[in-house]
DSSP file (Angstrom, degrees, kcal/mol; ACC not computed):
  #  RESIDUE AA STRUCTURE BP1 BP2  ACC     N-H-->O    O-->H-N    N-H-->O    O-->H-N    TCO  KAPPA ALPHA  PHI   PSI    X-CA   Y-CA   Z-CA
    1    1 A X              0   0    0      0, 0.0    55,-1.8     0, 0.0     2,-0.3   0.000 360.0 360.0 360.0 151.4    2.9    6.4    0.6
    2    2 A X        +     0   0    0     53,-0.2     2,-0.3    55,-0.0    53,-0.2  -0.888 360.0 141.9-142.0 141.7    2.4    9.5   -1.7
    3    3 A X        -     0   0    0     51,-0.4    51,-2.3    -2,-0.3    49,-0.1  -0.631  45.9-112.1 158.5 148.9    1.0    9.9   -5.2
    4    4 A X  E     -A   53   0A   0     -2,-0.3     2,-0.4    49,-0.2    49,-0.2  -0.343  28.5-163.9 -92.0 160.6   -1.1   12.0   -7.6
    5    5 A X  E     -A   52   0A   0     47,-1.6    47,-2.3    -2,-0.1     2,-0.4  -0.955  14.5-171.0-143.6 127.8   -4.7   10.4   -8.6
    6    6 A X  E     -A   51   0A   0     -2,-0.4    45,-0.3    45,-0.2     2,-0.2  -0.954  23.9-130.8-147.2 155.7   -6.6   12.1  -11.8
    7    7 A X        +     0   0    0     43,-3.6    40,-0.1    -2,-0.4    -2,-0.0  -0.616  22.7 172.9 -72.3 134.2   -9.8   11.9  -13.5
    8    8 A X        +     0   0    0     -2,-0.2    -1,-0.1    40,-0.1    40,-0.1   0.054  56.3  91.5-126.3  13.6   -9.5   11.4  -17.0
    9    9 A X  S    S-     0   0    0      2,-0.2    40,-0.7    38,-0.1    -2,-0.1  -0.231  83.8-108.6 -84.8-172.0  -13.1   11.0  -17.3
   10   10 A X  S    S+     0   0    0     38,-0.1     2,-0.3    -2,-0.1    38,-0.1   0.327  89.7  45.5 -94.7  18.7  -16.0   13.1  -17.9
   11   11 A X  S    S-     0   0    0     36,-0.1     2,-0.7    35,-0.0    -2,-0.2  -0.810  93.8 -83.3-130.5 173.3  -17.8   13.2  -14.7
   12   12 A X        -     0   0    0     -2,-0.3    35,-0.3    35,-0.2     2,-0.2  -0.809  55.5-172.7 -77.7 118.3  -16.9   13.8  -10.8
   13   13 A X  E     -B   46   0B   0     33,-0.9    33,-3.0    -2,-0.7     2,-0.3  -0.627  16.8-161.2-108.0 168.9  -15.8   10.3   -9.7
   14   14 A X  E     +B   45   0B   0     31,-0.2    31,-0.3    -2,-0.2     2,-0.3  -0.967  13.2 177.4-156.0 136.2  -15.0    8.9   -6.0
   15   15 A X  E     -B   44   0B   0     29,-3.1    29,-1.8    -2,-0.3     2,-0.6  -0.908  36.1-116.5-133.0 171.4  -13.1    5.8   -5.6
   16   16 A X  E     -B   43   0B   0     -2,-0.3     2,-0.8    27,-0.2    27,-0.2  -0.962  43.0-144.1-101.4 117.3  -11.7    3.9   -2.2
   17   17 A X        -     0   0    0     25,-1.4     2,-0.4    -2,-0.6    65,-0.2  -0.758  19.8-144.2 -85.7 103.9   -7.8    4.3   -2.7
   18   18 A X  E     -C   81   0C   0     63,-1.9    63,-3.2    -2,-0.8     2,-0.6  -0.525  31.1-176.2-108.8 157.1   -5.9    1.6   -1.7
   19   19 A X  E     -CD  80  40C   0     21,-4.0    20,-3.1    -2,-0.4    21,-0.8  -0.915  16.7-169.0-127.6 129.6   -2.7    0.4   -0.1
   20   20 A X  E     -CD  79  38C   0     59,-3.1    59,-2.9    -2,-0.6     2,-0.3  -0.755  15.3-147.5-114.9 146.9   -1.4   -3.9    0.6
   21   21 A X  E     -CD  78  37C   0     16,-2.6    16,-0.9    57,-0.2    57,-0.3  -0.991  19.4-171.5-111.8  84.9    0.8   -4.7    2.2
   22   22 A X  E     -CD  77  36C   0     55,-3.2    55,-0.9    -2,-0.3    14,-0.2  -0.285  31.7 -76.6-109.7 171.7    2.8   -8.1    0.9
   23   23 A X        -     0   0    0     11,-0.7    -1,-0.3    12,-0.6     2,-0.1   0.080  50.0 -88.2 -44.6 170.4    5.5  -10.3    2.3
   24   24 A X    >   -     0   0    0     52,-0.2     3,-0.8     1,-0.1    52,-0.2  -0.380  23.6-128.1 -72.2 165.5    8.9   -9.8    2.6
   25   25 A X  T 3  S+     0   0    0      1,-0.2    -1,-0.1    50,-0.1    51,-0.1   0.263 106.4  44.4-105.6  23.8   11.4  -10.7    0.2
   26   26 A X  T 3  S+     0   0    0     49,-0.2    -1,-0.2     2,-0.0    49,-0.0  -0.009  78.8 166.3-152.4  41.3   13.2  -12.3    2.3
   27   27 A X    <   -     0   0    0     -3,-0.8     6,-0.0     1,-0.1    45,-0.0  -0.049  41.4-105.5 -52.8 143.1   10.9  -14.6    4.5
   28   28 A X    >   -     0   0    0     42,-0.1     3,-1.8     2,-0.1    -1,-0.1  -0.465  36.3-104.9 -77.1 148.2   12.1  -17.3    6.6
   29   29 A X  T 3  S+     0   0    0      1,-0.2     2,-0.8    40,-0.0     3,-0.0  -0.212 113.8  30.6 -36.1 160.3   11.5  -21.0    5.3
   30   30 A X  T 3  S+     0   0    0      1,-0.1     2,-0.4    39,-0.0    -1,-0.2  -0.053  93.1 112.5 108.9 -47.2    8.8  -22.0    7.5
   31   31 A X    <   -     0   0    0     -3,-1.8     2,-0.3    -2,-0.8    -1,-0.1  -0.753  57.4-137.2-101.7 126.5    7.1  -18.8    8.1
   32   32 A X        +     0   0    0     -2,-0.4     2,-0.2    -3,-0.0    -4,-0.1  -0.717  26.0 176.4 -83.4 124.4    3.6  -18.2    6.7
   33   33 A X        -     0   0    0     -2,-0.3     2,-0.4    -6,-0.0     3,-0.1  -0.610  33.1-100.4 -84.6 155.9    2.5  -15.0    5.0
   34   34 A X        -     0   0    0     -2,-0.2   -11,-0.7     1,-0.1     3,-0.2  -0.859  21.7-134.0 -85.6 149.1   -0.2  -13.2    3.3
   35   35 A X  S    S-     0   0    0     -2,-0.4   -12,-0.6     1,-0.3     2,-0.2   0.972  96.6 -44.8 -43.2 -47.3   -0.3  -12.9   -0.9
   36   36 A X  E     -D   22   0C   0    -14,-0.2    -1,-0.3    -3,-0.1   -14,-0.2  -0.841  60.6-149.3 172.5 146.1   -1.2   -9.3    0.6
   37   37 A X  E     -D   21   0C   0    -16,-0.9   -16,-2.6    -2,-0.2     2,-0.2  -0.807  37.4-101.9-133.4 159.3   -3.5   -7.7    3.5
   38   38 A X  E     +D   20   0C   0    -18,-0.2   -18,-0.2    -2,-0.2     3,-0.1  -0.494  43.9 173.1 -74.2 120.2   -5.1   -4.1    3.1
   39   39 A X  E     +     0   0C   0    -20,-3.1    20,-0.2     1,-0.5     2,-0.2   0.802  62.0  10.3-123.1 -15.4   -3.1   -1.9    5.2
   40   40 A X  E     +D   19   0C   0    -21,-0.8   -21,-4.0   -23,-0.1    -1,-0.5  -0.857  63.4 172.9 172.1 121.8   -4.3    1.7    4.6
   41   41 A X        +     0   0    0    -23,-0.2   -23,-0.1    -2,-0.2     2,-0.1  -0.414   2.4 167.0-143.9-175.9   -7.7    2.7    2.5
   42   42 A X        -     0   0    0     -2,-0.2   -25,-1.4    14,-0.1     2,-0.1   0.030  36.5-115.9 155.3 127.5   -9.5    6.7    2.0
   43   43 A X  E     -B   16   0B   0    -27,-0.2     2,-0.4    -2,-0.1   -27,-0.2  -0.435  27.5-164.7 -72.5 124.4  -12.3    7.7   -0.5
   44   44 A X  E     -B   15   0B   0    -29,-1.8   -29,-3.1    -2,-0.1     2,-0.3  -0.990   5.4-166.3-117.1 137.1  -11.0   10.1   -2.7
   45   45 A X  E     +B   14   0B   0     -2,-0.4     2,-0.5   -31,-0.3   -31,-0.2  -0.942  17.0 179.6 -93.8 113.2  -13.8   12.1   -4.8
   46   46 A X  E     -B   13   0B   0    -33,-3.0   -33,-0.9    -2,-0.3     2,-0.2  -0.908  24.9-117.4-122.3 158.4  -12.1   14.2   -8.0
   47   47 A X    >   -     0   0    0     -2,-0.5     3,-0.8   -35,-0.3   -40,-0.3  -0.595  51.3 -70.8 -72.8 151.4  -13.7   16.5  -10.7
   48   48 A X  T 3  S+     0   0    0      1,-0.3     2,-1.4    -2,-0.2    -1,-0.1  -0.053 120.8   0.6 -53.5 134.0  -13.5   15.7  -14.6
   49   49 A X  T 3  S+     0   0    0    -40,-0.7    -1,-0.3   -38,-0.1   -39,-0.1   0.205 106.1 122.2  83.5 -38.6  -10.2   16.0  -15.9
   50   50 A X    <   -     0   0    0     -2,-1.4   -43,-3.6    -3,-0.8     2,-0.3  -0.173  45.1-155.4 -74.7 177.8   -8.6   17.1  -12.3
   51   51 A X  E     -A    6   0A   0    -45,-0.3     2,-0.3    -3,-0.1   -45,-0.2  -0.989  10.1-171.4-156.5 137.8   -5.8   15.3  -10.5
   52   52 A X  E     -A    5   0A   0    -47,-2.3   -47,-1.6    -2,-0.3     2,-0.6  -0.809  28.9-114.3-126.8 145.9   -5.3   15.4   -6.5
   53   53 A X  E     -A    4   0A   0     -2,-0.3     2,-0.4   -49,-0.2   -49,-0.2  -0.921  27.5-156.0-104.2 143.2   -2.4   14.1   -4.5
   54   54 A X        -     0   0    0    -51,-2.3     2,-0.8    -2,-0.6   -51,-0.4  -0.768   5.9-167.8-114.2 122.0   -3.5   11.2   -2.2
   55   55 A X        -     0   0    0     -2,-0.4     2,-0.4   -53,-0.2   -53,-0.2  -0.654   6.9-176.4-111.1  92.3   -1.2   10.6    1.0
   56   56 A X        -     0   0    0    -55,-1.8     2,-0.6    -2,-0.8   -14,-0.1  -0.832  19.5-138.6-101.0 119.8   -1.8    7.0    3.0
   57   57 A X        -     0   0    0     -2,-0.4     2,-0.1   -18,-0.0    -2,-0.0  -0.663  14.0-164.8-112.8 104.6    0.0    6.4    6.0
   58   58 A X        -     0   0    0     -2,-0.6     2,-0.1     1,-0.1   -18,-0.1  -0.163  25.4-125.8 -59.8 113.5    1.5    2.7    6.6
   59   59 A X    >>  -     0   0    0    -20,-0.2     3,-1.1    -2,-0.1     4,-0.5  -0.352  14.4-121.1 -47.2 121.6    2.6    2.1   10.2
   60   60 A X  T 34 S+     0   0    0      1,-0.2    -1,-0.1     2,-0.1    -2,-0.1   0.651 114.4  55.1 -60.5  -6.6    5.6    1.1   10.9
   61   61 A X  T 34 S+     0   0    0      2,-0.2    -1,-0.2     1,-0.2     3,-0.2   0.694  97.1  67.6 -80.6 -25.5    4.1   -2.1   12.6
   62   62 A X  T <4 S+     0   0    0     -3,-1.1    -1,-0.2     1,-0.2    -2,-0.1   0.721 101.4  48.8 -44.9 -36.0    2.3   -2.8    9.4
   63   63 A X  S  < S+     0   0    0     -4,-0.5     2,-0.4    13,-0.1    11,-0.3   0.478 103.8  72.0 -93.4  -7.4    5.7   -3.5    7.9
   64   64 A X        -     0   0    0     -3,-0.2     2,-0.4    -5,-0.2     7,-0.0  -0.692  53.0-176.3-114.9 165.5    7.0   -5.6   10.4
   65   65 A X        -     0   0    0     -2,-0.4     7,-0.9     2,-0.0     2,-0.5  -0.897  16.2-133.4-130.6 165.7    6.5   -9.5   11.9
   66   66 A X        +     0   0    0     -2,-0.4     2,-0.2     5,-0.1     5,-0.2  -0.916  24.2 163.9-118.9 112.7    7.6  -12.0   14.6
   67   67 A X        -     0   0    0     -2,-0.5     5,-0.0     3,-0.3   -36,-0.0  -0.705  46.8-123.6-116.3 167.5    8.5  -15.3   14.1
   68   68 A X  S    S+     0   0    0     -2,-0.2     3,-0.1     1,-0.1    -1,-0.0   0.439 110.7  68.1-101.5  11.0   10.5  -17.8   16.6
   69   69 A X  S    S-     0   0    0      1,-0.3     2,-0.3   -41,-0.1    -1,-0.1   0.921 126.3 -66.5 -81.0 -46.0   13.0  -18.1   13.4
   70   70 A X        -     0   0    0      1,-0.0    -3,-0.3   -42,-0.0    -1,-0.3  -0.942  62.1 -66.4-177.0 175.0   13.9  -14.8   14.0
   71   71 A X        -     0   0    0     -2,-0.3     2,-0.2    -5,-0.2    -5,-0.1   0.200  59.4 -82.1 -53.5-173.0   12.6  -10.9   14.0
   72   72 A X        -     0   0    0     -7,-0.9    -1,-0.1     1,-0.1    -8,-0.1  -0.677   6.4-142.0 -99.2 155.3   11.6   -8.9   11.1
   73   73 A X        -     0   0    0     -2,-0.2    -1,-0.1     2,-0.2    -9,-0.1   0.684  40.7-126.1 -63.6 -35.3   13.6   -7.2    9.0
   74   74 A X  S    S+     0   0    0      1,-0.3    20,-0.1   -11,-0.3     2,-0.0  -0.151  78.5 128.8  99.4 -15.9   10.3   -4.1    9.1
   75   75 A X        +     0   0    0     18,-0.1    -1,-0.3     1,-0.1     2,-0.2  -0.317  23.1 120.4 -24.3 106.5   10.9   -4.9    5.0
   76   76 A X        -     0   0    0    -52,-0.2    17,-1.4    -3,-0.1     2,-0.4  -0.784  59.6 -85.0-147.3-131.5    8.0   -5.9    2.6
   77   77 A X  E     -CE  22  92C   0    -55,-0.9   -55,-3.2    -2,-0.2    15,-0.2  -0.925  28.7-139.7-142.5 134.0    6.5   -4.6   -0.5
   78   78 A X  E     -CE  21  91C   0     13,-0.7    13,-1.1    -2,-0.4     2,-0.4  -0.228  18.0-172.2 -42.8 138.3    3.6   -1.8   -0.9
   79   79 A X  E     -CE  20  90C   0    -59,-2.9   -59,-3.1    11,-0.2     2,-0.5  -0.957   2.8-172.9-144.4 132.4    0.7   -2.4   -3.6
   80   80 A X  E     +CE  19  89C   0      9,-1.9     9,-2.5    -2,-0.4     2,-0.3  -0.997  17.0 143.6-138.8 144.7   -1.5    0.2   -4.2
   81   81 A X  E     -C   18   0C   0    -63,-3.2   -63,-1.9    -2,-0.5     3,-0.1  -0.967  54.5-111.8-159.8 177.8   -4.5   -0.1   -6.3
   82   82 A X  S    S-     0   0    0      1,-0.4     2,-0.3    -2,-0.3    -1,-0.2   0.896  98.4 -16.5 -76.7 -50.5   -8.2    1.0   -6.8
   83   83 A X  S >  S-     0   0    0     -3,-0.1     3,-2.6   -66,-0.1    -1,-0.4  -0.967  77.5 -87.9-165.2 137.9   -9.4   -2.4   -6.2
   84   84 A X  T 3  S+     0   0    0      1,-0.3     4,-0.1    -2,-0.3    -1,-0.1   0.560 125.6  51.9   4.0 -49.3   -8.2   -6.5   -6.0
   85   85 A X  T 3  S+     0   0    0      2,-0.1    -1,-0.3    -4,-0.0     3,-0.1   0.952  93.8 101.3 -64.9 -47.4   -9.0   -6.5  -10.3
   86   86 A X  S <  S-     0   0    0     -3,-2.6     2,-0.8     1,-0.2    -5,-0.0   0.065  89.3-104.4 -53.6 141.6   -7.0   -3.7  -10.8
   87   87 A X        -     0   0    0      1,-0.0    -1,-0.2    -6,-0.0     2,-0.2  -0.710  45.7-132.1 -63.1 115.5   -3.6   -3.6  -12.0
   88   88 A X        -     0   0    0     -2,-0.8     2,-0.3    -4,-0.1    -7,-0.2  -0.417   5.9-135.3 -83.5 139.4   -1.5   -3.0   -9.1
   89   89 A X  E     -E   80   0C   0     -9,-2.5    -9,-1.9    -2,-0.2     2,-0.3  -0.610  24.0-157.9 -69.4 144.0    1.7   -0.2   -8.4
   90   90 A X  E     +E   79   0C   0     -2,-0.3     2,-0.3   -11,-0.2   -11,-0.2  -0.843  21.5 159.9-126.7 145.1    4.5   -1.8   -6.8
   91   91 A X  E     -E   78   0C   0    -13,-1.1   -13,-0.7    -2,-0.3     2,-0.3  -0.831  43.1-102.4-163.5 140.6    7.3    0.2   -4.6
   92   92 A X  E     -E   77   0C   0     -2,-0.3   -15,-0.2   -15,-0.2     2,-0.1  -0.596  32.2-122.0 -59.0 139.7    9.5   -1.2   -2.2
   93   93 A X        +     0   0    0    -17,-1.4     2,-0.2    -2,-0.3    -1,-0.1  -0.412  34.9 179.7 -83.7 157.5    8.8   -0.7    1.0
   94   94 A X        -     0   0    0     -2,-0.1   -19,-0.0   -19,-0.1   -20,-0.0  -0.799  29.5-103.0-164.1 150.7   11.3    1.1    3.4
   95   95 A X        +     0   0    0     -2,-0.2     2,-0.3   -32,-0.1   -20,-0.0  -0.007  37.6 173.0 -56.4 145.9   12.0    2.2    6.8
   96   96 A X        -     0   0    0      2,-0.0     2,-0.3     0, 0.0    -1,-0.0  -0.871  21.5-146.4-132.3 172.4   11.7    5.5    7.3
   97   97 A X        -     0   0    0     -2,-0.3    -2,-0.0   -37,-0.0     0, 0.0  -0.809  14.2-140.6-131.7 109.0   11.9    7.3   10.6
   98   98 A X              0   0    0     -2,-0.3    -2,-0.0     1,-0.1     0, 0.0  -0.107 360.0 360.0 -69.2 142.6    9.6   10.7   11.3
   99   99 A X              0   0    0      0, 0.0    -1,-0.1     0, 0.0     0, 0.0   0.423 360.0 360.0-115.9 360.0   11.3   13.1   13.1
């Protein structure tokens, strides 16, 4: 997950950037989830006014489950936020494969 971070204060500030992890959108009846688990984290430190790009990388195992209804799709949805209060960004998640 990819995405620019800026200070729009007046001081140097440091935050823990984070990225959750949610269910699928298409879970089987039956099958238990988290609301969202913490999947990918990293202290970013910026300067007044500057803006940095932050790169977190979710595992493709992160994305996936087992169940005995049947496998995972590897489908769910990304949340990235500063912290649990925070209004969270939403993206769908999707498979990618690194070459």
């Amino acid at each position: 997950m990819s995405f620019k971070l800026k200070n729009t204060g007046d001081v140097t500030g440091a935050d823990a950037v984070q990225v959750y992890v949610g269910p699928p959108s298409d879970a089987p009846a039956g099958v238990q989830f988290a609301v969202r688990s913490l999947a990918q984290f990293d202290r970013v430190e910026i300067d007044p006014g500057k803006s940095t790009d932050v790169n977190l990388h979710v595992d493709a195992r992160q994305l996936s489950y087992w169940s005995d209804a049947r496998p995972s799709s590897g489908c769910s949805t990304r949340t990235g936020g500063r912290c649990t209060s925070a209004t969270p960004m939403q993206c769908p998640a999707s498979r990618s494969r690194r070459r």
